[in-house]
Every structure is written in C-alpha cells, then in structure tokens.
N, C-alpha and C positions, 0 to 999 in steps of 0.2 A: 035938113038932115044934119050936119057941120053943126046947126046950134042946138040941137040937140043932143050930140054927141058931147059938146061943150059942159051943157050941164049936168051930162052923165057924171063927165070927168069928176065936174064940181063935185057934186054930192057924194063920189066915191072917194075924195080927196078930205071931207069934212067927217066920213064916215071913220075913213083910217086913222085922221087928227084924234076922233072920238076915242075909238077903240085904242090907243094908242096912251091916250090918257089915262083910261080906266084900268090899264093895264100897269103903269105907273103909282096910279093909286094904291091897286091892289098889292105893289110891289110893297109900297110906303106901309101901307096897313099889316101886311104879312112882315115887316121890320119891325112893326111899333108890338104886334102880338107874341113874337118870339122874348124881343126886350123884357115885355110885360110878365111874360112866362118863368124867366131867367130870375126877373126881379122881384116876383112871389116866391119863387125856389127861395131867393136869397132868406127874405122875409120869415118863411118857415123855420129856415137854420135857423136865425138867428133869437128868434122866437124859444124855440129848445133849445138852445145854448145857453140863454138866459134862465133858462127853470133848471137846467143843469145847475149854473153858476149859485144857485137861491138854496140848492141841498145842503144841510148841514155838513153831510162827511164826503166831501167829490172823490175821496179816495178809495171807497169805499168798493168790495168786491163787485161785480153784476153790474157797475155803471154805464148806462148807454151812453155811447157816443154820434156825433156824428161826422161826417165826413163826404168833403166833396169829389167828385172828379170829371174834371174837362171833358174827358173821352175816355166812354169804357163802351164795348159788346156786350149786346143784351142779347142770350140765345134761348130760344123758348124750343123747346122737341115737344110733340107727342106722341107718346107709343101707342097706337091705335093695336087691338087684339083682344080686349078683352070681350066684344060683343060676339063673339066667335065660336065661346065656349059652349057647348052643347054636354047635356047627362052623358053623353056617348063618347066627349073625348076625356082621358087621363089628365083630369085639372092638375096632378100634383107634376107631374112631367112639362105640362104649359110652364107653372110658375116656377119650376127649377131653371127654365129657358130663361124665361123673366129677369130672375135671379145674376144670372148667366150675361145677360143682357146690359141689366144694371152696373155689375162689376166692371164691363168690358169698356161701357160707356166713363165709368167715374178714372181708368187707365188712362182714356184718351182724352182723357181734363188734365190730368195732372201731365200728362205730356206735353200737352202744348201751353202748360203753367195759368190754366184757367180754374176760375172758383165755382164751384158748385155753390150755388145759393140757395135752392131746397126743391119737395119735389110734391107737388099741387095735384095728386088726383096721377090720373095719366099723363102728367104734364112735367118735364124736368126744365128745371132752370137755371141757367149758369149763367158766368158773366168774365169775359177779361178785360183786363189792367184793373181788377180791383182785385186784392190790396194793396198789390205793389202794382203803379202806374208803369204803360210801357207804351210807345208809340207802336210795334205792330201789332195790339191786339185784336182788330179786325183780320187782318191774315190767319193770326192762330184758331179766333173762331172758326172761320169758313175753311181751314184745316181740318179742323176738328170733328166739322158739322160732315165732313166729304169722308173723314173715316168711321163714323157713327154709321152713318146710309151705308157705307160699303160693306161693314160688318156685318148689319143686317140682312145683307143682298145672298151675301155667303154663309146665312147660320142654316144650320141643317135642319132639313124638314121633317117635322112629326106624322108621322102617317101619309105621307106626300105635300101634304100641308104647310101654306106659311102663315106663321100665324100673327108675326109682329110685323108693322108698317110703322114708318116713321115720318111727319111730317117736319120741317122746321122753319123758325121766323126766327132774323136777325137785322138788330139794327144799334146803330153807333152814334150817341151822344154823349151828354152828362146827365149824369145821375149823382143822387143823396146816397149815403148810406150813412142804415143804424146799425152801428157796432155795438156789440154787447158781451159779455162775458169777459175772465180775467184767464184762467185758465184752458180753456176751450173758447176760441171766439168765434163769432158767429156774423155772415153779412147780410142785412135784410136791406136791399134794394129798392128806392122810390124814384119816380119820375117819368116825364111823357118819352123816358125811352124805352123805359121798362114798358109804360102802356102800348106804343105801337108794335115793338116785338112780338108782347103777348097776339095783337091782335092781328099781325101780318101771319103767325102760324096756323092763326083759326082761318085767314081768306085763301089761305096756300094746299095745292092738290097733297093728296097721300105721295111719297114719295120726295118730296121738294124740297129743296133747299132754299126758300126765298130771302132775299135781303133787300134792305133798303135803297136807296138811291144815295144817302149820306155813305155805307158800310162798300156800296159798289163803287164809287171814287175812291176808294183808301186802297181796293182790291184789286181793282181792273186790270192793271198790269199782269197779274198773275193767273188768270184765271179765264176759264171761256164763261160769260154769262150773254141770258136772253131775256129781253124786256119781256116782262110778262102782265101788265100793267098798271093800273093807280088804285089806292084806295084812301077814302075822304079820311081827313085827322082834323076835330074839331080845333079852328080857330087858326089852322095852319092850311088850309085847301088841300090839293090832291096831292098823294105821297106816290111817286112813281115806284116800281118795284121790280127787281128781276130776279132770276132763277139763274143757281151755279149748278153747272153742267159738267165742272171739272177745272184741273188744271192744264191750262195753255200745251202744245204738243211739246216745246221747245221747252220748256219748264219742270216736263215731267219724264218717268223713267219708260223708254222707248217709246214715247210720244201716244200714249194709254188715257194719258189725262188722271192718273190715279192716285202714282206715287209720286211725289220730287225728284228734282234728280241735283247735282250741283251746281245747277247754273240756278238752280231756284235758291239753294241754299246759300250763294255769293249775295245775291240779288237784297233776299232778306236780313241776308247780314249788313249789308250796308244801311237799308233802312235801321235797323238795330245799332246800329253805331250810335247814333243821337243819343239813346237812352246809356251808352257804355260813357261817351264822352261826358253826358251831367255827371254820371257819378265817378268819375274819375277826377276831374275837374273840381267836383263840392271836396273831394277827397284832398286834390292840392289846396284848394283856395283856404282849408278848415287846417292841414298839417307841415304844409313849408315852411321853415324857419324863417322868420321877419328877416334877418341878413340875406336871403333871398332875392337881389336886385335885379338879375339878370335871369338866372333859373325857375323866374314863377310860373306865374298862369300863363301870362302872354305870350310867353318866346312856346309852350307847350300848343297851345291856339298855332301863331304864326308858323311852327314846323309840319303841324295837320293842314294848313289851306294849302304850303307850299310842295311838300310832298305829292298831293292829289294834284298841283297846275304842272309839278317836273313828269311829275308819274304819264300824265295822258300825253303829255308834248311826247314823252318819250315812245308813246305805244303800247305801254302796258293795258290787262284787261281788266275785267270789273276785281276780279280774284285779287290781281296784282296790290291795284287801288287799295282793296279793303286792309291785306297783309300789311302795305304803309302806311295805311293811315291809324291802325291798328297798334302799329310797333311806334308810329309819333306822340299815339297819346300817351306814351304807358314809359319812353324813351328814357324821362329824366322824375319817373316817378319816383324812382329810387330816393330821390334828393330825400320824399319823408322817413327813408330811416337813417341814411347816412351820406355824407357827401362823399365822401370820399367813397371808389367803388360803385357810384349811382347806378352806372349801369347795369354791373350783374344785381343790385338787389331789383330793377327793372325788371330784369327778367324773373326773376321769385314772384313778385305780385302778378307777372303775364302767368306764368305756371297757376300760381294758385284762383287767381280772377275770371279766366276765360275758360275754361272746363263749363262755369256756370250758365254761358251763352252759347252752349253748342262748339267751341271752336275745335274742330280736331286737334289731337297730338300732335300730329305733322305741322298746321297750321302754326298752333304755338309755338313750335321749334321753329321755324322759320321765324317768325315775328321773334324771338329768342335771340337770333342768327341777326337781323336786321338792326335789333337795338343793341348788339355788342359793337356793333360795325363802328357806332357814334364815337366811343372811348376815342380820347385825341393820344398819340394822332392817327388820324381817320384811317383806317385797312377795310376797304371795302373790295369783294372779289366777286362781285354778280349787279345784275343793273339795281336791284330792290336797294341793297347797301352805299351802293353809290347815289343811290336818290336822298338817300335818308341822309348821307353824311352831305352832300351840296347843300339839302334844305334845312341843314343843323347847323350848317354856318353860311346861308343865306347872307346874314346882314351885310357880314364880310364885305360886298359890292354893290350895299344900299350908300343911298346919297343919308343916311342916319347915323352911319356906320361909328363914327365917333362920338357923339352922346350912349348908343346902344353899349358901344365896348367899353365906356367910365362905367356905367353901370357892372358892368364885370371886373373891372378893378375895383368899386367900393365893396363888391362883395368878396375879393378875393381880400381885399386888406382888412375887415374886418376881422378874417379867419387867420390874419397873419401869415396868409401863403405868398405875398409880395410884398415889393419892397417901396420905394419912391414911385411919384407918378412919371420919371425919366427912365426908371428901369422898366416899369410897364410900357410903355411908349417905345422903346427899344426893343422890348419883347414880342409886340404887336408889329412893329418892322420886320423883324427876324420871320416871328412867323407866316405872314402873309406874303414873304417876300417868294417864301419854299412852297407857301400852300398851290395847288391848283384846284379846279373844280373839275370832278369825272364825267360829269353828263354834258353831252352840248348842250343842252339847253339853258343849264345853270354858266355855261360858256359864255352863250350868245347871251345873257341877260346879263350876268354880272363882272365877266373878268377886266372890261375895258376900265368900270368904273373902279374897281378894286385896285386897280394902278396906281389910278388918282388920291385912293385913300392914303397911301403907303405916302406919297409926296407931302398930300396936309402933315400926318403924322410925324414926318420927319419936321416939319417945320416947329413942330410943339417943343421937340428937343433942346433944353438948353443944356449949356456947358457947366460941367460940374465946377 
C-alpha cells in the first residue's frame, strides 16, 4: 500500500513538474505574441509614415497623419431600441428621445475631456487620453460609462415604455490613430484595443458596463466591480472581464455608489498630478533662464518628494498632500517670467493653470497662500506653509549643503545681486545662524547637521 502510495506521489509530482512547464511556456509564447503584436503595430506606422514622407506637398491641407498612444480607453455603447418600434408607436417622439439621448451622451464626453471617435450603426464610440494623453483616462471612461447608464435609468417613459437600453465594453491599451483634417480634425482609431472593446460590448448583458481586466487594475481602487468572466482574443488566450457596478460607498456621495463625493475628487487628483507635474516641468525645463543654477528642475523635483515625506510624518491627509505637492511644483515657476517677485508670478500661472484640472477656487487660494509662504524670509502661519518653507530650504542640513549653496551664489553673481565669495560665505553664516526649521520633522532630520554647516562655512572665510 506505502508503495503504492509512493508512486502516486511520484506521478502527481511529474504531473505538476509538467503542467508547470506548460504553463511557462505559455507564459513565454503569450510575451513573444503581444511583442509580435506591438512590432507589426510599429511596422504599419512606419510603413505610412513613409508614403506620407514620399507626397509631394506634406503641407498640404487634408494630410493624414498618424499617431501613437501607450494608453488610451476604448469605449464601445450600444443603444439597443430600435427593434421596439412598432406602426403603433410615435416614431417621431422615439427619435426626438434618441436625439435627446445623443446630446446628453456627447455632454458627458466632453466632461470628463473624452473624444468621441464616430458612431457605427447603433453603436457610439469614444475614446480617452486621445488627443491629449493623460494617465486617468480609464477612471474618466468608467465615469462617464456610470453617468450614460444612469441617465438612461432616469429618462422618462413613452407610453409607460422604455425604450433605449445601453450596453457597454471598455478596454485600455495602445492604439494607432489616423489624424486627418486641417481645420476640423478628426480621430479614426486602430488596434487589438479598439478590436476587444468592440467585441467585450457584443458578449456584455443589455444594461452593463463591462471592462477589461487591463482597464479594472487602473480602476479598482474606485470602484465596486464583479468578475463576470473570460472571453477568448485571438493569439492572446482568455481575457478576463468584469462588470462596474458603481462607485465604492466611501468614494461616493452618501455611499449611493452614483455620485463622487471629495474624498474621490482628492483621490483622483493625486493620480492627475503626474500628468500636471510633465507639463509643468517640460514647461521649466524649455523656459528657465540658463543662469538658473540653483532654481531649476531639480531643486522644483526635490521640494515635491520632500514636502509629500514632511507632509505624511507630519499627519496630514491625502487633500493636505495634494495642496503641497501642488503649491511645490508651481512654487518657483515664477522664475520663467521673472526673478525677481517669482513667487507672486507663481501664483498667476496656479490661478491661470489649475481651473483647467478641476481645482476649486478655494483650492487654488490656498495653494496661492502656501507658495507666498516660500518668499525669504520664510512667514509661514499654518502646518501646509511651514511644510513648504522646511522643504524649500531642505538642503540647509544636507551633508550637500555646500556645493548646493555655490550653486546659489553662481546664480546670484551672475545677476550681480552679490558680492565676493567672503561676503556670500558671511551671508550664509548670518542666515543660517537665525534660520530654524517649523516642523519637527524637518527638526529631527536636519537641524543637528545644519550646525555643522555653519562651522565648515565659517572655516571658508578668509581675512580680507
């Protein structure tokens, strides 16, 4: 019995080895076909890029183009109603709904900054972060897709009658686009994300909001979904699938799952920061004045990680966080219209910049309030301003502290705002000797070493 037990073992041990392998395999093969996938994509571009480049006039009005993107939302609806119509109902009353329908839907694109790409029959198709690339464009779809169905849910009955049902499929890759037109341009959409979207809304019930298993990792946090499950994609195996059932209790406005409420709006905003910080950043990196040594990119970087590590030691909440890291990146933008003053023109690009990503008035004013704070010498009168003025002079009690602060004197003697490198040296005595740090944590991290600065420093000093 014992040796036969034995060779159960065995052969359940050479089974699992097997299946273990194959499984490997398939992993391997499923890398090598996505690659493949990626690498015909390429192929095609560059294929029409080249018959582009071969036209006589590329200037020319109507020129297609194309254009890639990493990660866009692909959203397929279909309004199912038309097989409904009978000689007995008021077709022109259906299609004024329709009408009614369409409008309401093309609202709730432009809301949540999505393109409408065209509309196939009974079928509409949209798509976000194209034209302009954004990292939450999955959220704003399955927004968007959650106030379409609701709208529906609530349009008034014809006769007792409903007569429009909405299905939807979404899903999150890259996709080609052909751009066309000078005037009015236009996005025609290619690729297996466009194809699975299409074909997740055809395997999806009347009512549903299906998405991808790529589109539900970008979401999850936000959202209640339910596996609902796999459909085959050629050359890729099975695509798992679930259904949004709403927004999270704690996410939405008295836990309905319907509306947002501001802890969803904090949430998303921080995700969306990524996308504020490139274009802030391409913004410095393309208009700081080259005499710029100390006020460039980096010290703008360095004051956003440090704020966000004072900020949490200190207790603050996700809101807190975002208004700092917010008022860090935008703190010393000023520099590209003028130095002198940076920080109120700071705050002019926060007024004029952030309106465009949702930020409240309130918001702004505050982040407004937090980047005046910086102006030396530092007047901070709330924890946000004192976060921001410790991590604006951070280095102060880095072991760097002395190469970082030449760097401030080549750019202050370039502008002929100092004098010798004894009187700078003298000046950074003086004021370090007065400065403190407001937060403990900028306390317990940097004041012991920032002693020690002030001792090297003096030792630089020579005698006139």
């Amino acid at each position: 019995m014992g040796q036969q037990q034995d060779e159960l073992l065995k052969r359940i041990q050479k089974l699992v080895k097997k299946n273990q392998d194959l499984i490997n395999r398939n992993d391997k093969l499923q890398k090598a076909v996505t690659e493949l996938s990626e690498q015909n994509e390429m192929m095609k571009l560059r294929l029409k890029e080249s018959k582009v480049e071969l036209k006589d006039d590329p200037s020319r009005e109507g020129l297609d183009q194309l254009k890639k993107y990493k990660m866009a939302t692909v959203l397929f609806a279909y309004i199912g109603g038309f097989k409904h119509l009978t000689d007995a109902v008021d077709s022109e009353v259906i299609m004024d709904q329709l009408d009614e329908v369409l409008i309401e839907f093309g609202r709730i694109l432009k809301k949540y900054k999505i393109h409408k790409i065209k509309t196939i029959g009974d079928t509409y198709m949209a798509a976000g972060g194209i034209p302009e690339k954004n990292i939450t464009n999955p959220i704003d779809v399955v927004m968007a897709a959650l106030e379409m169905t609701l709208f529906l849910d609530q349009l008034r009955r014809i006769d007792g009658k409903r007569y429009w049902n909405l299905s939807l499929g979404i899903h999150t890759g890259p996709v080609t686009a052909n751009v066309s037109g000078k005037k009015k341009i236009s996005y025609d959409i290619k690729g297996d994300t466009v194809n699975i979207a299409h074909r997740m809304q055809g395997v999806g019930d009347s009512g549903k909001i299906l998405i991808s298993v790529m589109t539900y990792e970008l979401i999850k946090e936000f959202f209640i979904c339910e596996y609902y499950g796999k459909m085959p994609v050629k050359y890729k195996g099975d695509l798992e699938m679930f259904v949004v059932n709403g927004i999270r209790p704690e996410f939405s406005m008295k836990g309905r799952g319907v509306m947002a409420n501001a802890l969803f709006d904090t949430k998303f905003k921080l995700i969306q920061f990524t996308d504020i910080q490139e274009m802030i950043l391409d913004k410095l990196e393309s208009e700081l004045p080259a005499y710029l040594y100390y006020h460039n990119v980096k010290h703008t970087v360095d004051v956003v990680t440090e704020v966000e590590l004072i900020g949490w030691a200190e207790g603050l909440d996700d809101e807190g966080i975002l208004m700092l890291k917010t008022a860090a990146l935008l703190h010393d933008a000023g520099h590209t219209i003028s130095y002198d003053e940076h920080e109120f023109h700071g705050t002019e690009l926060a007024r004029e910049f952030l309106p465009g990503f949702a930020y409240s008035p309130e918001q702004i004013e505050k982040i407004c309030n937090i980047i005046m704070a910086t102006k030396l010498p530092p007047q901070a009168t709330d924890i946000y301003q004192k976060i921001i003025c410790d991590a604006d002079l951070d280095y102060l009690g880095r072991s760097d502290m002395i190469p970082v602060s030449n760097t401030l004197y080549k750019e202050l003697k370039e502008q002929n705002k100092i004098g010798t490198f004894n009187d700078w040296n003298r000046l950074q005595v003086k004021f370090i000797s007065s400065h403190s740090y407001f937060t403990k944590t900028a306390r317990s991290l940097r004041e012991v070493n920032k002693q020690k600065q002030i001792e090297r420093i003096k030792r630089l000093i020579t005698e006139d």
